[in-house]
C-alpha positions in Angstrom: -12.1 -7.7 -8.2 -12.2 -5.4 -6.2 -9.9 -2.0 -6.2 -7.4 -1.9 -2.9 -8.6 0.2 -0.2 -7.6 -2.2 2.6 -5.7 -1.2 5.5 -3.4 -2.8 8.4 -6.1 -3.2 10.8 -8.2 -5.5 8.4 -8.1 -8.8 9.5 -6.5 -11.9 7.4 -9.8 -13.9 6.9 -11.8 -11.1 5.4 -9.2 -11.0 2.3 -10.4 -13.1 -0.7 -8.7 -16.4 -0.4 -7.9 -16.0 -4.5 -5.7 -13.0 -3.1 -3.6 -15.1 -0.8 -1.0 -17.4 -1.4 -1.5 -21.2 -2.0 1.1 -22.5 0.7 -1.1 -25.9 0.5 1.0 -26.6 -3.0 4.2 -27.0 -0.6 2.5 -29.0 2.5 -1.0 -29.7 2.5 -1.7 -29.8 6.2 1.3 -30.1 9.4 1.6 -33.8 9.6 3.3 -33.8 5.7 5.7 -30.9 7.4 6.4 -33.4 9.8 7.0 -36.0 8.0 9.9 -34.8 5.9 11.4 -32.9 9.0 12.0 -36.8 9.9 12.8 -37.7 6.3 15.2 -35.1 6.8 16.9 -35.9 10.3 17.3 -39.5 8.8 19.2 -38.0 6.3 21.6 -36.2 8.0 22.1 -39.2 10.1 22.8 -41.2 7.0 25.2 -38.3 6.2 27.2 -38.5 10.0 27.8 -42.2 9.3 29.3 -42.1 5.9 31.8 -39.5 7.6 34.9 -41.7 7.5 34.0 -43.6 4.3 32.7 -40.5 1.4 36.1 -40.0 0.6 37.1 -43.6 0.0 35.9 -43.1 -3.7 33.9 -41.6 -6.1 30.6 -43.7 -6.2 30.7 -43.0 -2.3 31.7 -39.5 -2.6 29.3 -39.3 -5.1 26.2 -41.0 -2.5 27.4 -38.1 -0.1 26.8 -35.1 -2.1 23.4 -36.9 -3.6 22.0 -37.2 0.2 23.3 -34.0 1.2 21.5 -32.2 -1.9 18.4 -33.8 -0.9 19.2 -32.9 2.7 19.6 -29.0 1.4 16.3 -29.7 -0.5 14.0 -30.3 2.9 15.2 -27.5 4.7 14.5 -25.4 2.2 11.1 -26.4 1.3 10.4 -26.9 5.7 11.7 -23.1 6.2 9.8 -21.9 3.2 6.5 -23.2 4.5 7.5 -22.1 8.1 8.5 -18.8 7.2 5.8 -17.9 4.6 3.3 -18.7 7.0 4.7 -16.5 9.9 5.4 -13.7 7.7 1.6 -13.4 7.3 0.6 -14.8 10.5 2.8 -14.0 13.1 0.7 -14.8 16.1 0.1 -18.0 14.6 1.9 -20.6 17.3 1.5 -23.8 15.0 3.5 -22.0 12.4 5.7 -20.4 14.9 6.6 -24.0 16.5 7.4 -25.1 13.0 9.4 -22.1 12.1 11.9 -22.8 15.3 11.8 -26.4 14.4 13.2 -25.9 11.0 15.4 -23.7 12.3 16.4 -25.5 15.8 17.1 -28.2 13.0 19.5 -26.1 10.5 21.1 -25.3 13.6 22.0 -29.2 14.5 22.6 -29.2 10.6 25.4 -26.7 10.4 27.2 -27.9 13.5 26.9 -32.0 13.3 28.5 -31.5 9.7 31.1 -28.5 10.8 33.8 -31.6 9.7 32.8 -31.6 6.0 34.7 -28.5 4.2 37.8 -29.2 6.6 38.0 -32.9 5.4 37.7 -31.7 1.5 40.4 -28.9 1.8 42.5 -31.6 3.7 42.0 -33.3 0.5 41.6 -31.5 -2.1 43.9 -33.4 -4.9 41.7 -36.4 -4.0 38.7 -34.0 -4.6 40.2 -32.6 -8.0 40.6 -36.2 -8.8 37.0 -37.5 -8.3 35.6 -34.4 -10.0 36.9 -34.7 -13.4 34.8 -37.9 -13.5 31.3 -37.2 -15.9 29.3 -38.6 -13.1 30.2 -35.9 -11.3 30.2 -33.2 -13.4 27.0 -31.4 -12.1 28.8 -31.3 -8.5 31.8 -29.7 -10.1 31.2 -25.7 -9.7 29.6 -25.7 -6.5 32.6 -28.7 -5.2 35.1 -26.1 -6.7 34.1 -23.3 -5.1 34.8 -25.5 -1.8 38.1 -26.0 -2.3 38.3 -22.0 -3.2 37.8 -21.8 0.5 41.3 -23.3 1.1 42.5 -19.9 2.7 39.9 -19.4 5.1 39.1 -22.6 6.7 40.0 -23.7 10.1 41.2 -26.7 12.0 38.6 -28.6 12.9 38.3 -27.9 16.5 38.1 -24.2 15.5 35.8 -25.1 12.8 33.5 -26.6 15.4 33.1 -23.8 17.5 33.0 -21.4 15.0 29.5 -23.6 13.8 28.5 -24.1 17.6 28.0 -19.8 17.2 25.2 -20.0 14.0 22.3 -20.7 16.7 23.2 -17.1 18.4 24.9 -15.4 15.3 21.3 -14.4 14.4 19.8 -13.2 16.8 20.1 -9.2 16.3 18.4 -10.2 12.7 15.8 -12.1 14.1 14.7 -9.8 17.0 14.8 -6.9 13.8 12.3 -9.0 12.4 10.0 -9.9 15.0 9.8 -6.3 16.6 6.7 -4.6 15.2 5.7 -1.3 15.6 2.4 0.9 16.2 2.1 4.1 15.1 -0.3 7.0 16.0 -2.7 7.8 13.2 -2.4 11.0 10.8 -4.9 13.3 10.7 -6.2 14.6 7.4 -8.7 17.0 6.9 -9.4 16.6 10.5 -10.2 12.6 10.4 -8.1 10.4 11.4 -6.1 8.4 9.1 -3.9 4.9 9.9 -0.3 5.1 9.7 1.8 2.0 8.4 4.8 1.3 6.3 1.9 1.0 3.3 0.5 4.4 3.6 3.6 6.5 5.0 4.7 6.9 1.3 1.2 8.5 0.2 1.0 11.0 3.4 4.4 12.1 2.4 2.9 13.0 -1.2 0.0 15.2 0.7 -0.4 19.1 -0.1 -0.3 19.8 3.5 2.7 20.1 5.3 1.5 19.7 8.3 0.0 16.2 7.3 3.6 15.1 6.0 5.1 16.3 8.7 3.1 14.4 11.1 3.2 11.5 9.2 7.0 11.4 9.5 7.3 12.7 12.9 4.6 10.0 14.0 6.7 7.2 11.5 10.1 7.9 12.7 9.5 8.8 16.5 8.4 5.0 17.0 12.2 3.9 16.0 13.3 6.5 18.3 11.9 5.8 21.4 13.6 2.1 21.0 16.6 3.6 19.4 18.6 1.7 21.6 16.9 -1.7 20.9 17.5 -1.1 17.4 20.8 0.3 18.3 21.8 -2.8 20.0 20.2 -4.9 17.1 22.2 -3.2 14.3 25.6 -2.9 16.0 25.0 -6.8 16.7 24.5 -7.7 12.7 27.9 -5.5 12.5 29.9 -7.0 15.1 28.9 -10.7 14.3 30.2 -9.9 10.6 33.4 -8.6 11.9 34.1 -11.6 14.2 33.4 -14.0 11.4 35.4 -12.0 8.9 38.3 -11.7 11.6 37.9 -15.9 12.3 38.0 -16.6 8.7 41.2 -14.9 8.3 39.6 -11.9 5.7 41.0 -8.4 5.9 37.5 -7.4 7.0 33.7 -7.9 6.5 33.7 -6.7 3.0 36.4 -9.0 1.7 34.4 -11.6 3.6 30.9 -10.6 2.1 33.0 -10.4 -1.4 34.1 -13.8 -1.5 31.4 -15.8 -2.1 30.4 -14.4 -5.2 34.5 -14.4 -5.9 34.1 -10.3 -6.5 36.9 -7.9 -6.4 36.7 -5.0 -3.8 37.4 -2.5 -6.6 33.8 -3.5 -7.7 32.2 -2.1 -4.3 34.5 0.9 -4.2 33.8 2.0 -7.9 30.0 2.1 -7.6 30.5 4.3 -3.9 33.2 6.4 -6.1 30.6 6.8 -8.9 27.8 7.4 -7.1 29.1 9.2 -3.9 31.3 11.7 -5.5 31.9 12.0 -9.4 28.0 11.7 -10.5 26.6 13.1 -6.6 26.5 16.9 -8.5 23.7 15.5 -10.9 21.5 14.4 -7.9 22.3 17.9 -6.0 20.7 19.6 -8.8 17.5 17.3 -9.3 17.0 18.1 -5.8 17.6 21.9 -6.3 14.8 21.3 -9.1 12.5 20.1 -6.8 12.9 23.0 -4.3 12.0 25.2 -7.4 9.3 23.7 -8.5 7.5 23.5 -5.8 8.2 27.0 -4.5 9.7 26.1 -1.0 11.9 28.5 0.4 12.6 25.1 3.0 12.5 22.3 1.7 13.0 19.0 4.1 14.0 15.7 3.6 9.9 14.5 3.9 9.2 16.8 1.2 11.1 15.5 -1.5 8.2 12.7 -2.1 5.3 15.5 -3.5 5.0 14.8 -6.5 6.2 17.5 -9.1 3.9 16.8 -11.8 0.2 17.1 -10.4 -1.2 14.0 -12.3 -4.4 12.0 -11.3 -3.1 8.8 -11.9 -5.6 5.5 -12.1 -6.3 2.8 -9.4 -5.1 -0.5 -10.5 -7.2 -3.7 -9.5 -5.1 -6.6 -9.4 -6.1 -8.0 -12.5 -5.2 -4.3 -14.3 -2.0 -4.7 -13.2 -1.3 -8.4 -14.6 -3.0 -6.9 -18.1 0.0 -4.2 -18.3 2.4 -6.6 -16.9 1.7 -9.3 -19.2 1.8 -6.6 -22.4 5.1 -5.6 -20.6 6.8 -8.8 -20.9 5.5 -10.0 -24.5 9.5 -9.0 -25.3 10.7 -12.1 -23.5 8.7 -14.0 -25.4 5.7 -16.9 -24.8 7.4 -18.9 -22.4 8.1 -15.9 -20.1 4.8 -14.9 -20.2 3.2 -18.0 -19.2 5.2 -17.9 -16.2 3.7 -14.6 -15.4 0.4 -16.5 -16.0 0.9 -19.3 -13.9 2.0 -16.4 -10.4 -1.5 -15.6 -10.8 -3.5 -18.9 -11.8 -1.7 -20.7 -8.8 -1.6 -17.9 -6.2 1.9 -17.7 -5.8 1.4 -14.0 -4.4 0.0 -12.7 -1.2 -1.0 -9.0 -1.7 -3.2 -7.3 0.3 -1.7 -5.3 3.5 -3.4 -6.6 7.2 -2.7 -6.6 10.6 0.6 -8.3 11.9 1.7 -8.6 8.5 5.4 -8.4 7.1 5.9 -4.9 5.7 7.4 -4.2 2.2 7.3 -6.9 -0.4 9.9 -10.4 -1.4 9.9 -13.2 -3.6 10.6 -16.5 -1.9 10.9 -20.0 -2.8 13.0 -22.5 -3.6 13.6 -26.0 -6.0 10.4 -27.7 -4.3 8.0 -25.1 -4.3 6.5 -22.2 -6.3 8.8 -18.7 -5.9 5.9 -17.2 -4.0 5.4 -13.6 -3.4 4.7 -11.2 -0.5 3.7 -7.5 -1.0 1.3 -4.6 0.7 -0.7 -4.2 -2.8 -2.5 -0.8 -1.9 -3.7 0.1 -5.6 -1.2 2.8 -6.8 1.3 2.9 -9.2 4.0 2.0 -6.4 1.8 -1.1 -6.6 2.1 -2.0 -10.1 5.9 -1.8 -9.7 6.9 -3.7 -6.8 4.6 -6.8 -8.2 6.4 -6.4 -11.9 9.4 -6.3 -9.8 8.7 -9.3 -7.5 7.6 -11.4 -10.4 11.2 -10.4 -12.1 12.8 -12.3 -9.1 10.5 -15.1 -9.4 10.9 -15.7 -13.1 14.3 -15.7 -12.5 13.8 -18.4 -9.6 11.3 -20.4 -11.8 13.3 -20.4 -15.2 17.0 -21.1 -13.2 15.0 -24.2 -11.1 13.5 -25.7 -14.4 16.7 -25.5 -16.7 19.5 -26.1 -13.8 19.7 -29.0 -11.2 19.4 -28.7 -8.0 22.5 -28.3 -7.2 23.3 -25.3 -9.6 19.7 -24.0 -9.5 20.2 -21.2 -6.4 21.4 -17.9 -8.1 23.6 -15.3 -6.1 22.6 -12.2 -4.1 24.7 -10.3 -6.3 22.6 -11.2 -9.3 19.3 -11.1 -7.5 18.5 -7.1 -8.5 19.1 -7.9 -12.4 16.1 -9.5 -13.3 13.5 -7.6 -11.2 15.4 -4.2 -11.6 15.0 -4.9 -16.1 10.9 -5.7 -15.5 10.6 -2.2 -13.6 12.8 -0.5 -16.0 10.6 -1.9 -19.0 7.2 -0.8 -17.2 8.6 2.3 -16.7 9.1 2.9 -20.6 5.9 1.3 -21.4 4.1 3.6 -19.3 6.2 6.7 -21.2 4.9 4.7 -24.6 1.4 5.0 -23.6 1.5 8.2 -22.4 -1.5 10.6 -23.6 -0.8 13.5 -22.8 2.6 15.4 -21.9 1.4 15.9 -18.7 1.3 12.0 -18.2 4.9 11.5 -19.7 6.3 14.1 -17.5 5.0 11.8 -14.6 6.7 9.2 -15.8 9.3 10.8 -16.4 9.2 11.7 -12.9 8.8 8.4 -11.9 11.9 7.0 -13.7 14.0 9.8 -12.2 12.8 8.4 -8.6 13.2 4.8 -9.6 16.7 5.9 -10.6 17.6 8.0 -7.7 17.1 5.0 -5.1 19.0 2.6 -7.1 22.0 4.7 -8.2 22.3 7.4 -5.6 20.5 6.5 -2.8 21.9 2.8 -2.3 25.6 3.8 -2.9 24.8 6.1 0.6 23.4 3.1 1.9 26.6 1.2 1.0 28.8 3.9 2.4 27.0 4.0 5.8 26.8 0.4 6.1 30.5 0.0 5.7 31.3 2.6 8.0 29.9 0.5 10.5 31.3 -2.6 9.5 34.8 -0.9 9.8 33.4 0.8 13.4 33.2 -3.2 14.3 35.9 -4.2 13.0 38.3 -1.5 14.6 35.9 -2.2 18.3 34.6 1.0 18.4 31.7 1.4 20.6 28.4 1.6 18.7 26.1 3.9 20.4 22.1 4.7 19.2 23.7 8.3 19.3 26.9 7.9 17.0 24.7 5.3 14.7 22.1 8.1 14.2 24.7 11.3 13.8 26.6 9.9 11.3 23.3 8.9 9.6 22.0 12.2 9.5 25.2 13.7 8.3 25.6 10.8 5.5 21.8 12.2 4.7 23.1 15.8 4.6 26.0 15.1 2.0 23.1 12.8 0.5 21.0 15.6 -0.7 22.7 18.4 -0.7 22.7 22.5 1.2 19.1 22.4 -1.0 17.6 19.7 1.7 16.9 21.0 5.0 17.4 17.4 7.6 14.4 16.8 10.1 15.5 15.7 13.4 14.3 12.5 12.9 16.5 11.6 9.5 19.0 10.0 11.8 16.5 7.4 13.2 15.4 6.4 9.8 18.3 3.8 9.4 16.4 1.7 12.1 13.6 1.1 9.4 16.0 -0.4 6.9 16.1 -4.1 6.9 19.0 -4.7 4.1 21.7 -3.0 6.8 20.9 -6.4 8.3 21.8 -8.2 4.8 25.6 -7.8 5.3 26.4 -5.5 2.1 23.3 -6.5 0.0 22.4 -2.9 -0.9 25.2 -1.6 -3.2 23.6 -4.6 -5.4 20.8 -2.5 -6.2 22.8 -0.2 -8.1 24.8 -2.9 -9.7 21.2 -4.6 -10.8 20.0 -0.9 -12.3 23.2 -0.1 -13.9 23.0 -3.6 -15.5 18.9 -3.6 -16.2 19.7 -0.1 -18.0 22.1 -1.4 -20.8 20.1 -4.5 -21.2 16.6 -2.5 -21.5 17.7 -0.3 -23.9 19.3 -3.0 -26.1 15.8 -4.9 -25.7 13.9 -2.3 -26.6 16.3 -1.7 -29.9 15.1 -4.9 -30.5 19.0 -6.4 -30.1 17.9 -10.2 -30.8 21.7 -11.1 -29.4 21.1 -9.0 -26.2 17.4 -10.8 -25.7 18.8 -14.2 -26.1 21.9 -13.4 -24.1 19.5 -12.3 -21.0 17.0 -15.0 -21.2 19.9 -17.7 -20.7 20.9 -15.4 -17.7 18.0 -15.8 -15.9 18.3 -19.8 -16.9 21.7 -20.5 -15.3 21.0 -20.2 -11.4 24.3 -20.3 -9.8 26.2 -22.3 -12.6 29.2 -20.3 -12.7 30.5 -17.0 -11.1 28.4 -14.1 -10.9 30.5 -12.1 -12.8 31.0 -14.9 -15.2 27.3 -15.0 -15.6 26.8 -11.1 -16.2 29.7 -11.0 -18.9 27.5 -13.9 -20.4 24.4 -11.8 -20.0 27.0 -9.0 -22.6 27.2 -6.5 -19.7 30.8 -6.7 -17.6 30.3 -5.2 -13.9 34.0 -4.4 -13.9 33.5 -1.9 -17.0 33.6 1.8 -15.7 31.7 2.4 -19.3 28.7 0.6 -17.7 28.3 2.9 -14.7 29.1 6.0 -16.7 26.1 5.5 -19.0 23.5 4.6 -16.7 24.1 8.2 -14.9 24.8 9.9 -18.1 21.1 8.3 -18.9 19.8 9.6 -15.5 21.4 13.1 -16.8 19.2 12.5 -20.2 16.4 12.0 -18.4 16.9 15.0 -16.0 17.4 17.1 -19.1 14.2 16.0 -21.0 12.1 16.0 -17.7 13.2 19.7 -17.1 12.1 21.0 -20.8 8.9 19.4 -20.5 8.4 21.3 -17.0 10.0 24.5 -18.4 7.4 24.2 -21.4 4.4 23.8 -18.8 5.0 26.5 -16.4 
């Protein structure tokens, strides 16, 4: 194997086929794609005839929900093929054509069975009935959260309209996904180097200014020269929340994003509160740190990725990194491990970066196939991370798909960070553990500081900004590239405090940023760190209560309330107590990482 030093203008057929994914595991060749995308449509036409009759009684109401689980099954298997394969090869037109198939399809979907919720809230004590039979008891959660909707469903005409919008709702998302940028290359000691969302991170660690400088400038003046493109695409993910929120009779987007996962907005506001104002002062001074340790008398926003502790760490081969992973996760036990095992034996993940290539890195999957991963594995420590990460959300897809139905299987967004936010968390401390020098603790120190900083402070700004536009949409304030980017910047000032000097550019950054497109996904982060930190440090007191407690976490899918399943998993996200102590552990860290660099210098 072969250490990483690929970059985005390598072609996809000169990467090892062992370090691709094995999509053949979902459909072997086209024709099998094709084949359930028919099995699929004669479902749903089996679903439009039994319209009149599902309610008639509980064996046929029962036949309903069985063919519309399997229905929900073949989409999701069809858009996970579709969408894996694009991802990887966007200029591929056979996976193209089957991506807007599956999606044309979803489309007809959504809309042919628009009567479905109205017909069950217009009756619902028929519903409440049929549910406390047994043979229905694995429809009853997801059937009750139905019902919940009660408030916010709309006559049927309305209804129908509002579903005849889903084929242009997503648009602004979709042309964010397929726009893909080129960027000039960096020059470093007078070669040139290439510039992508894979290397931007290590020309931002360089020595020399002027190299992360021009890798920023070079970076960020792309988004800027189609600000209004992006402008246009971001306002349009805002607007098309509002307007369902405002249909839907919610007070606003976040109430709407909220409901779902049946979460208070006192939830949302305490992490901004926490982050954003009472704990902000701790971040202000790790910056100030920075600045001193480096000797700056500027110091701008692409500086504050130098490292502080000059420390020649390793190159990772992809079988390094499933050795330390696999030591990593020995606390959860044999059968987690052999999960981990299995990502690797059956190519579940795609690593290497390559031209066309989705940047950044997700876990994907569903009931009917593998939870397969996507990353830009360049060799680093950053690396090593994101894939102990990525396999978190995977285990947590593979465990809640083999102990939970299909129907209960599909865990919420606002659980999703838990599992993959605990594996980093763990690394993390193993690394400190197996430090060998104090010079290699204080990186890892630094490390965990970092990991911290973009979970608990930088996402809450994330949160902040995002819902500032969401109010701009919901109020109908116009939404121009230049007020999206100044209030950026100044959201960026507050951010990092009179220590930070911004770069012109700090505004266009947002454009990078696909979660603002996620309709308040990233105050979840935070949630998922504050969470992983009380449940690492319980693991790693070897609390055999906490261990247990987690492991039947990751096994319930979407069996009950996300909150429900947290409180299960002995940590409450309505506790301020849990937020208090992960930045009071930040502050610990801060404290420990500053005597070790005092002791140094």
């Amino acid at each position: 194997m072969c250490i990483c030093k690929k970059e985005e203008h390598m072609e996809r057929k000169s990467i090892a086929i062992e370090d691709t994914w094995d999509l053949s595991r979902i459909y072997a060749n086209k024709q099998e794609f094709y084949t359930d995308l028919e099995k699929a449509k004669d479902l749903l036409s089996s679903l439009l005839q039994q319209k009149d009759s599902f309610l008639e009684n509980d064996d046929q109401f029962l036949k309903f929900h069985q063919d519309e689980t399997m229905l929900s099954r073949y989409i999701q298997k069809l858009h996970c093929f579709a969408h894996l394969h694009c991802d990887v090869e966007p200029n591929n037109q056979e996976y193209q054509t089957m991506y807007a198939a599956i999606l044309s399809f979803y489309d007809q979907v959504t809309s042919s069975l628009d009567f479905y919720t109205v017909m069950m809230i217009e009756n619902s004590d028929k519903v409440a009935q049929y549910l406390e039979d047994e043979k229905l008891e694995d429809y009853r959660y997801s059937l009750q959260e139905v019902l919940r909707q009660k408030k916010h469903v709309l006559s049927q005409e309305l209804e129908t309209i509002v579903s005849k919008t889903s084929s242009i709702s997503d648009i602004s998302s979709q042309v964010f996904d397929a726009l893909r940028l080129d960027y000039d290359p960096v020059h470093v000691d007078g070669k040139e180097k290439v510039l992508n969302s894979a290397t931007l991170t290590e020309f931002l660690k360089n020595k020399d200014p002027k190299v992360r400088k021009e890798a920023y400038h070079n970076f960020f003046k792309e988004y800027k020269k189609f600000e209004n493109v992006y402008a246009a695409t971001l306002s349009g993910v805002m607007k098309k929340d509002a307007f369902y929120a405002d249909v839907k009779n919610f007070e606003g987007p976040l109430e709407a994003s909220l409901f779902d996962d049946n979460v208070p907005t006192s939830l949302f506001f305490k992490i901004l509160e926490k982050a954003n104002v009472q704990y902000r002062p701790l971040f202000h001074r790790y910056n100030a740190l920075k600045k001193k340790i480096l000797n700056l008398d500027t110091m701008y926003n692409y500086d504050l990725n130098i490292p502080l502790v000059q420390y020649q760490t390793k190159k990772y081969t992809i079988d390094e990194c499933f050795d330390i992973i696999l030591d990593v996760v020995q606390i959860f036990g044999e059968d987690y491990v052999n999960i981990i095992k299995k990502a690797r034996e059956e190519r579940w993940i795609d690593y290497y970066p390559h031209a066309g290539k989705r940047i950044g890195a997700y876990s994907s999957g569903c009931y009917d196939t593998n939870p397969y991963i996507l990353m830009n594995f360049i060799g680093d420590y950053n690396s090593l991370s994101t894939m102990i990460h990525e396999l978190g959300h995977s285990a947590h897809s593979y465990l809640s798909c083999h102990h939970q139905s299909p129907v209960n299987c599909d865990y919420r967004i606002f659980v999703a960070e838990v599992a993959s936010t605990v594996n980093e968390t763990l690394l993390i401390n193993y690394m400190l553990d197996h430090a060998s020098s104090e010079k290699e603790k204080a990186y890892f120190l630094y490390e965990l500081l970092e990991n911290c900083v973009g979970l608990i402070f930088r996402q809450p700004m994330y949160a902040d900004f995002e819902h500032i536009l969401h109010t701009w949409a919901k109020e109908g304030k116009p939404m121009s590239s230049q007020m999206i980017t100044d209030l950026y910047y100044t959201k960026n000032a507050e951010y990092y405090g009179p220590e930070i000097t911004m770069d012109e550019y700090v505004g266009y950054s947002c454009y990078y940023i696909p979660h603002f497109y996620y309709n308040y996904y990233v105050y979840k982060y935070t949630l998922g760190m504050t969470v992983a930190l009380a449940i690492v440090s319980r693991l790693l007191n070897g609390d055999e209560k906490q261990k247990e407690a987690y492991l039947n976490f990751l096994k319930s899918g979407g069996s009950k309330d996300p909150v429900d399943l947290l409180k299960d998993a002995l940590v409450n996200p309505l506790e301020d107590q849990l937020y208090d102590d992960a930045f009071h552990y930040f502050e610990t860290i801060l404290n420990e990482f500053e005597k070790i660099i005092e002791k140094a210098a």
